[in-house]
N, C-alpha and C positions, 0 to 999 in steps of 0.2 A: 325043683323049682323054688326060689325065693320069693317072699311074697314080703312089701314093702308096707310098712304098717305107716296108714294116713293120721296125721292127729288132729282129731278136731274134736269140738261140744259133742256129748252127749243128751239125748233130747232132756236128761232131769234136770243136767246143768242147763241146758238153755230156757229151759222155763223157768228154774227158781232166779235167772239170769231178767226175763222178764217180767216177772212178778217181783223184782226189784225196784226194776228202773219205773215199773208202774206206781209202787209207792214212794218214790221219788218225784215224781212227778203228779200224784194227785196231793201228796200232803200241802206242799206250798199253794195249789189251788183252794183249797180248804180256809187256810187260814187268808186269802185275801178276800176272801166271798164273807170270812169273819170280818174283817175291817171294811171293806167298804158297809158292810151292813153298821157297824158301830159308825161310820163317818155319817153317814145318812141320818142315821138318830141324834146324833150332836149339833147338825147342822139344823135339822128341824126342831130342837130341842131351842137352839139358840136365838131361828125365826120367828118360837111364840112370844119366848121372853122379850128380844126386841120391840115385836107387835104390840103385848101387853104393854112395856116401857112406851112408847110413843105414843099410844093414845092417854097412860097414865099423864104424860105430862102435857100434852093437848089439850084433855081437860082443867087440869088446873091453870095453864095460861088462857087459853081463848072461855074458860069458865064454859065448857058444855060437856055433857052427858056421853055417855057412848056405852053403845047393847054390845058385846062380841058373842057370838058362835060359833060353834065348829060343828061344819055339815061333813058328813062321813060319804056320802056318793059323790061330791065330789074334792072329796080331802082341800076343803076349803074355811078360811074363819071368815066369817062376815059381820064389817060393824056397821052396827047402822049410828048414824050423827043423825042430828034434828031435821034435815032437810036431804042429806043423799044415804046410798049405799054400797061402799067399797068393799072388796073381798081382797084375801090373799091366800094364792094357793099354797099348799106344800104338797112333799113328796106323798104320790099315792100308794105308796107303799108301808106308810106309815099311819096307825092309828092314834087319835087321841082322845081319852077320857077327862070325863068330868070336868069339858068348857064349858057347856052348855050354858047360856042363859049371864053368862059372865058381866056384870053391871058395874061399869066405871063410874062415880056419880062428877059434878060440874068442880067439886073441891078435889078431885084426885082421890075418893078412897074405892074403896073394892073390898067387896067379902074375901074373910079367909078362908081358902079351898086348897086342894092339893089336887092339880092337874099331871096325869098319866100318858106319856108318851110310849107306844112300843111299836117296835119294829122287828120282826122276827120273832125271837127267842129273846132278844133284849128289850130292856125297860131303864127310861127315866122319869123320875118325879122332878115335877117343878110345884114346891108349895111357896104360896102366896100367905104369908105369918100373921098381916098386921093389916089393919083399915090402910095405913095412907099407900100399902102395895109393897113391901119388902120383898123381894122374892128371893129365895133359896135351890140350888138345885142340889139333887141328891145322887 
């Protein structure tokens, strides 16, 4: 009797077969969970500095004051102007240090502070250098 030999995987080939195509397919998941996380921090990074920007120059046209904070429950900054109270949210995914209490005065200046964004594992600083608001990001 002749016996006709089948050729196919054996089960070690078909698992190191599998545990291939597995790290093929988790690594590029990996690094976009990296970049969207980086894109998120940029873009929030780039709504304080905006924010700050637009009330720095508010105050020195219209000559008024302005309080900015940043409340963490609900990942929002609030300024208050002499007579109302506007907010602007960002992403809740995102922390930021060291707004607290941020005082624009009626001529455009502002303490120097260095304000800490982080998101994940990542971090940006945005330092404020100078009285009339220079800002720096890092």
């Amino acid at each position: 009797m002749i016996f006709k030999r089948i050729k196919a995987f054996t089960l070690v080939e078909t698992i190191v077969t599998l545990a291939i195509v597995y790290l093929l397919v988790l690594m590029p998941t990996l690094y976009v969970k990296n970049i969207k996380e980086q894109i998120i921090l940029d873009s929030t990074t780039r709504q304080i500095r905006s924010t700050i920007n637009k009330y720095l120059h508010r105050s020195t046209v219209e000559k008024k004051s302005y309080f900015l904070s940043y409340f963490d429950n609900n990942s929002s900054i609030q300024i208050m102007e002499p007579h109302q109270v506007s907010k602007v949210y960002l992403n809740r995914h995102v922390r930021v240090y060291n707004f607290n209490n941020l005082y624009i005065s009626n001529r455009g200046t502002i303490s120097p502070r260095t304000i800490t964004v982080k998101s994940g594992s990542k971090e940006k600083k945005i330092k404020i250098q100078m009285t009339w608001g220079r800002m720096v990001e890092e």
